[in-house]
N, C-alpha and C positions, 0 to 999 in steps of 0.2 A: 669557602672561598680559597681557606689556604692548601687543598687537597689532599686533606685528611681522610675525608670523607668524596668516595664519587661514586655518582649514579650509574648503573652499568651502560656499559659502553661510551661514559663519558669522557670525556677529551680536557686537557690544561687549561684550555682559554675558557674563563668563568669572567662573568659582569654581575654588578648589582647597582640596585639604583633606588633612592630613596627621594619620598616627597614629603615635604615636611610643611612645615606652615608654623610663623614664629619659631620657637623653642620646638615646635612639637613633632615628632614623625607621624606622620596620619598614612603611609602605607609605603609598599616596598616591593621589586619584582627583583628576580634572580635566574639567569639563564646560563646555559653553556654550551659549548661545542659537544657534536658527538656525532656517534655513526647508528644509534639507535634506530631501529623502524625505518631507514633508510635517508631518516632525518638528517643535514650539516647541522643543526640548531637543536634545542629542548631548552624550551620555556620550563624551569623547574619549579618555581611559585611567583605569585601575586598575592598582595592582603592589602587589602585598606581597612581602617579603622572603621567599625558600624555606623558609627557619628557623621564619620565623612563621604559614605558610599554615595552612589547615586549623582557626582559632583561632578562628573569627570575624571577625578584621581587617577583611575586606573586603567582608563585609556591614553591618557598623561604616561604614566608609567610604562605601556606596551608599547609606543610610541618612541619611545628613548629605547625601550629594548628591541624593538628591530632595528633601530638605527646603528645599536650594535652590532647586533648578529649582520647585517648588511655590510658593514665593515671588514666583519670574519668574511666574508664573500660564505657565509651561511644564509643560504636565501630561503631551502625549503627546511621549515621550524616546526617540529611538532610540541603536543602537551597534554599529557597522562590527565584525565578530569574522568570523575565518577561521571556514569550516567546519569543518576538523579540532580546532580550538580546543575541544574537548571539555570541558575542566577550564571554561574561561571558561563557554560555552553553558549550563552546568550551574548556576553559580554565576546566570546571569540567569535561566533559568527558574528557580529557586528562588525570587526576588525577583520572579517574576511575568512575567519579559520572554516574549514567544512571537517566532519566526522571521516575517518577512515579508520576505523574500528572501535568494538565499543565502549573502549574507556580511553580512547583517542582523536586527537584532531591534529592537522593539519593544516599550515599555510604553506603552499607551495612554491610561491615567492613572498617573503616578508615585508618585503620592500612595499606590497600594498596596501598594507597597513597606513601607511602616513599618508595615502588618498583618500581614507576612511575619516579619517580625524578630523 
């Protein structure tokens, strides 16, 4: 976050967002600006805790991050995900992302995401 570290081609403007519950952090998404892939966006991770998946959490979490990236006026978002990544891929098509290469997805505009939800 403090740009020590940046993903190629990425850009200053960095978000992160945690979901917590009580004392507890049960998962966390982190994104940034960038010109990657031809993307304004890159979704850089998601995790929810094992315990909590399946809850919601993490469409909770995608949800607040493109309300970010919609903010950056970053509307098409991509995010690097293994092919085998099954659980993931499913969780972004859900939220609207489609494949455009193959350890890649894409939402074109982010913004409809928050129709999804």
């Amino acid at each position: 976050m403090n740009g020590e570290q940046s993903p190629r081609e990425g850009l200053s403007d960095r978000a992160a967002f945690v979901a917590v519950e009580g004392e507890t952090i049960v998962g966390f998404v982190v994104g940034h600006c960038t010109r990657r892939y031809g993307c304004a966006g890159e979704l850089q991770w998601i995790d929810v805790i094992a315990e909590r998946r399946r809850h919601g959490i993490a469409g909770l979490l995608l949800v607040a991050m493109a309300e970010w990236f919609a903010e950056q006026n970053a509307l098409r978002v991509c995010v690097n995900v293994e092919p085998a990544n099954t659980v993931a891929r499913e969780l972004y098509e859900k939220y609207g992302a489609r494949t455009f290469h193959e350890y890649g997805m894409v939402w074109e505009d982010i913004r409809e995401i928050s129709t999804r939800s």
